[in-house]
BASE-248959 format. One record per residue (C-alpha): x, y, z; residue in three letters. Coordinates in nm, 3 decimals, always signed. Layout:
% residues N
+---------+---------+---------+---------+
:       x :       y :       z : residuo :
+---------+---------+---------+---------+
:       X :       Y :       Z :     ALA :
...
+---------+---------+---------+---------+
END
This chain:
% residues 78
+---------+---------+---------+---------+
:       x :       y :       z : residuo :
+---------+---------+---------+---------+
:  -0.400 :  -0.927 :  +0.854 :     UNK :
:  -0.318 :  -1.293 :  +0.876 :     UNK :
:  -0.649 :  -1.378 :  +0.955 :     UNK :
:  -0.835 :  -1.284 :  +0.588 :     UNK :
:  -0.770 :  -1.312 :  +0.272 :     UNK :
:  -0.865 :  -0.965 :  +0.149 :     UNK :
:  -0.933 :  -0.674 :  +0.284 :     UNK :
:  -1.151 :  -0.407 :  +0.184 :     UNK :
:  -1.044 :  -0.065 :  +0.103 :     UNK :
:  -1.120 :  +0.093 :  +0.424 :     UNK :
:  -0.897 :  -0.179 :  +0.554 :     UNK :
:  -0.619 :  -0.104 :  +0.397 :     UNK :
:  -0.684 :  +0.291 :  +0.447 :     UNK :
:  -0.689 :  +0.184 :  +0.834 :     UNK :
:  -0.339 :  -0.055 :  +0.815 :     UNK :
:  -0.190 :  +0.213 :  +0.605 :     UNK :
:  -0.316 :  +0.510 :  +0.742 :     UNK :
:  -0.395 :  +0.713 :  +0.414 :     UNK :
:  -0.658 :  +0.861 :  +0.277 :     UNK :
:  -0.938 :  +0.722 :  +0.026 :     UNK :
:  -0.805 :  +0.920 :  -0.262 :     UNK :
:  -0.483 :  +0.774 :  -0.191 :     UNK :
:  -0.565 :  +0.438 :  -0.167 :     UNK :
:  -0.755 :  +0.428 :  -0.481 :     UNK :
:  -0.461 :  +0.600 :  -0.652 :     UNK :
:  -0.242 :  +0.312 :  -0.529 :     UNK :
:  -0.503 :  +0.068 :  -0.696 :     UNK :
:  -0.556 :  +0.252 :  -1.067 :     UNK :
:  -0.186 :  +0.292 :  -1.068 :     UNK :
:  -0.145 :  -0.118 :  -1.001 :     UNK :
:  +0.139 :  -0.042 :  -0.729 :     UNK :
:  -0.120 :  -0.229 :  -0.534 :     UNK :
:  -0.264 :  -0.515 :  -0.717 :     UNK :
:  -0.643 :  -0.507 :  -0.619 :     UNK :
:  -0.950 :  -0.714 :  -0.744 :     UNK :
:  -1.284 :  -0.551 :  -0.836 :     UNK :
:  -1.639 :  -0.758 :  -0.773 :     UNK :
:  -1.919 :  -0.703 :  -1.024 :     UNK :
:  -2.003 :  -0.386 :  -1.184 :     UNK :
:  -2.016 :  -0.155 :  -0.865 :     UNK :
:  -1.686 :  -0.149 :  -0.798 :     UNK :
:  -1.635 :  -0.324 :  -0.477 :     UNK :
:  -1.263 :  -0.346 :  -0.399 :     UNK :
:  -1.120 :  -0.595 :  -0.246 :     UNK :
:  -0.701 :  -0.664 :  -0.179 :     UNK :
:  -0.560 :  -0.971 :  -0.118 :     UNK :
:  -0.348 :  -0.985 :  +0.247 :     UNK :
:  -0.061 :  -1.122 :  +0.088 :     UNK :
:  -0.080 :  -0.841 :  -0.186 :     UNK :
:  -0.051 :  -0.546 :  +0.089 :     UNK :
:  +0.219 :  -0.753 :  +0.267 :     UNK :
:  +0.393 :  -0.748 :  -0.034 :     UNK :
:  +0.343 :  -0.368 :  -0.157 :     UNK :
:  +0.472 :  -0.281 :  +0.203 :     UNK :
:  +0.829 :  -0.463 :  +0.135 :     UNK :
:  +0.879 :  -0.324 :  -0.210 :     UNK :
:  +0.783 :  +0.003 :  -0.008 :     UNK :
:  +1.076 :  -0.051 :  +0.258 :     UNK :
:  +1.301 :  -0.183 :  -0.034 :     UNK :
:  +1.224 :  +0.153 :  -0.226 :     UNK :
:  +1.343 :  +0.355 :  +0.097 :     UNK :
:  +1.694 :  +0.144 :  +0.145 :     UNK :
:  +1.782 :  +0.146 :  -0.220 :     UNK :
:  +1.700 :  +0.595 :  -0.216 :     UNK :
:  +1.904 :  +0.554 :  +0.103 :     UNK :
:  +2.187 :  +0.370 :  -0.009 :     UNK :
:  +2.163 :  +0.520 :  -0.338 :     UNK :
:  +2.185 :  +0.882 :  -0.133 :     UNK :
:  +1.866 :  +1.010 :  -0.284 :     UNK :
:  +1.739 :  +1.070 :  +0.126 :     UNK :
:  +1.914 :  +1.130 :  +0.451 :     UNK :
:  +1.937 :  +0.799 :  +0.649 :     UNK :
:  +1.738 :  +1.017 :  +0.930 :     UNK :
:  +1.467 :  +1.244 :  +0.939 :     UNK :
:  +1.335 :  +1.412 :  +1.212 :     UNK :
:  +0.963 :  +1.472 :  +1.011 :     UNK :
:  +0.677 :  +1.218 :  +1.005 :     UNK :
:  +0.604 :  +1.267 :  +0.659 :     UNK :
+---------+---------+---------+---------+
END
């Protein structure tokens, strides 16, 4: 990731391994803070932006955690 300064969407499907519909929901929410070139709707996310989204993410997780809203195991991937 280090080596770009944005990634495209299928990038960031590929790093975070979700689906298109979920990666453009993460985007039109603004959880993950995207650019858009032009008119046709090329996406593009800053490196540093994903980065970022992926420590609130782990943040999110300890506070539920500590906060007891989750078990501090799970035997699912989810």
């Amino acid at each position: 990731m280090a080596d770009k300064r944005f990634l495209t969407i299928a990038e960031v499907q590929e790093i975070l391994n979700i689906s298109s519909p979920q990666a453009y929901a993460l985007l039109r929410s603004g959880d993950l803070p995207a650019i858009k070139i032009r008119r046709r709707g090329v996406w593009r996310v800053e490196a540093t932006e994903l980065e970022a989204y992926v420590q609130r993410q782990y943040q999110a997780v300890r506070d539920r955690v500590a906060a007891g809203d989750l078990p501090s195991r799970t035997t699912a991937d989810e």
